[in-house]
N, C-alpha and C positions, 0 to 999 in steps of 0.2 A: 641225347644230350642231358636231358633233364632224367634224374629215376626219383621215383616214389618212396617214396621214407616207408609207411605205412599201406597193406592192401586193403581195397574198401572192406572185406571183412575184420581186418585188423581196428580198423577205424572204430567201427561198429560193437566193438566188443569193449574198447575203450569208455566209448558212448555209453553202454549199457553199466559196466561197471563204474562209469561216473554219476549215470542216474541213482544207480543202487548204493553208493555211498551218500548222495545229497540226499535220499529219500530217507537212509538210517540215520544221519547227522537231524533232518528234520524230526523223524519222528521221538529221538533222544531231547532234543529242545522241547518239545511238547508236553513229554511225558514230564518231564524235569520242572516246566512250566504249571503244570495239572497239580502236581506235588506244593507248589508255595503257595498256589492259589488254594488248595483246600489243605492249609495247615493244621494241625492236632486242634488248635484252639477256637471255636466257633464262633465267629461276630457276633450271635446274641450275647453271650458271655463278657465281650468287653463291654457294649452297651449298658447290661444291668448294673457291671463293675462301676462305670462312671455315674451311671444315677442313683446308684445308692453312696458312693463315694466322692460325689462334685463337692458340696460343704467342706471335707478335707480337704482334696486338693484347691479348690479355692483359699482355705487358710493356708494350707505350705506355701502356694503363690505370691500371700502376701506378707510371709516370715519373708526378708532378705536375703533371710540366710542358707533359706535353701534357692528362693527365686534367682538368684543372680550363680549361683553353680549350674543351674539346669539350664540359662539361657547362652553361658559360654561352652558347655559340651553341645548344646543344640546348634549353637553358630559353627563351632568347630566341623561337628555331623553335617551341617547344609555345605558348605565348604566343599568340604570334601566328596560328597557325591556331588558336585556343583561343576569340580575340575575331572570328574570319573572315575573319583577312586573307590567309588559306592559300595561296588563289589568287591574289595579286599579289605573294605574295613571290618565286616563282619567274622569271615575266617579269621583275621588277627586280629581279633578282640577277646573271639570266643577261645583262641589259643592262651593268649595271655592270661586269660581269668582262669581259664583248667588248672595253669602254673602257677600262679600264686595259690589259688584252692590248697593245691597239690602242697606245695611247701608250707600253706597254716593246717594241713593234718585235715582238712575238710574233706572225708568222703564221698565227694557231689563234686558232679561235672557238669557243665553249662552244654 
């Protein structure tokens, strides 16, 4: 009355080829994860960047004129990774800056 869709070897090979896809999906997240965690740029490096640079950036802080730009792109930026859009701000920003580059004749890409 009833037949089998799949035989337990059939099953079983499903199984294994589902293990071996979640295991490669894993290990491409890890690898990909390994990579931002250890970026080209060294954490000592922004460190000494801000102790030898705090004096400036405390005075741009206190110019308005740059402090009140930086804290509505910062609110915009919290926002937006706030609603999930974290991860597509970066590809389309660094897109957008390429193309402008690109049309003011600037040989450097972001």
């Amino acid at each position: 009355m009833y037949s089998k869709l799949l035989s337990e070897s059939e099953i079983n090979k499903v199984k294994d080829r589902f293990y071996e896809d979640a295991q490669n999906v894993l290990d491409e997240a890890m690898r990909k994860h390994a990579n931002i965690s250890t970026g080209a740029t060294p954490m000592w490096l922004y460190i000494i960047l801000v102790y030898f640079a705090y004096d400036d950036i405390f005075r741009w802080l206190a110019t308005p004129m740059f402090f009140y730009p930086i804290v509505f792109i910062s609110s915009i930026l919290g926002m937006l990774y706030s609603i999930g859009l974290g991860p597509i701000i970066i590809p389309v920003a660094r897109s957008s800056i390429n193309v402008g580059l690109r049309q003011a004749g600037v040989p450097f890409q972001v």
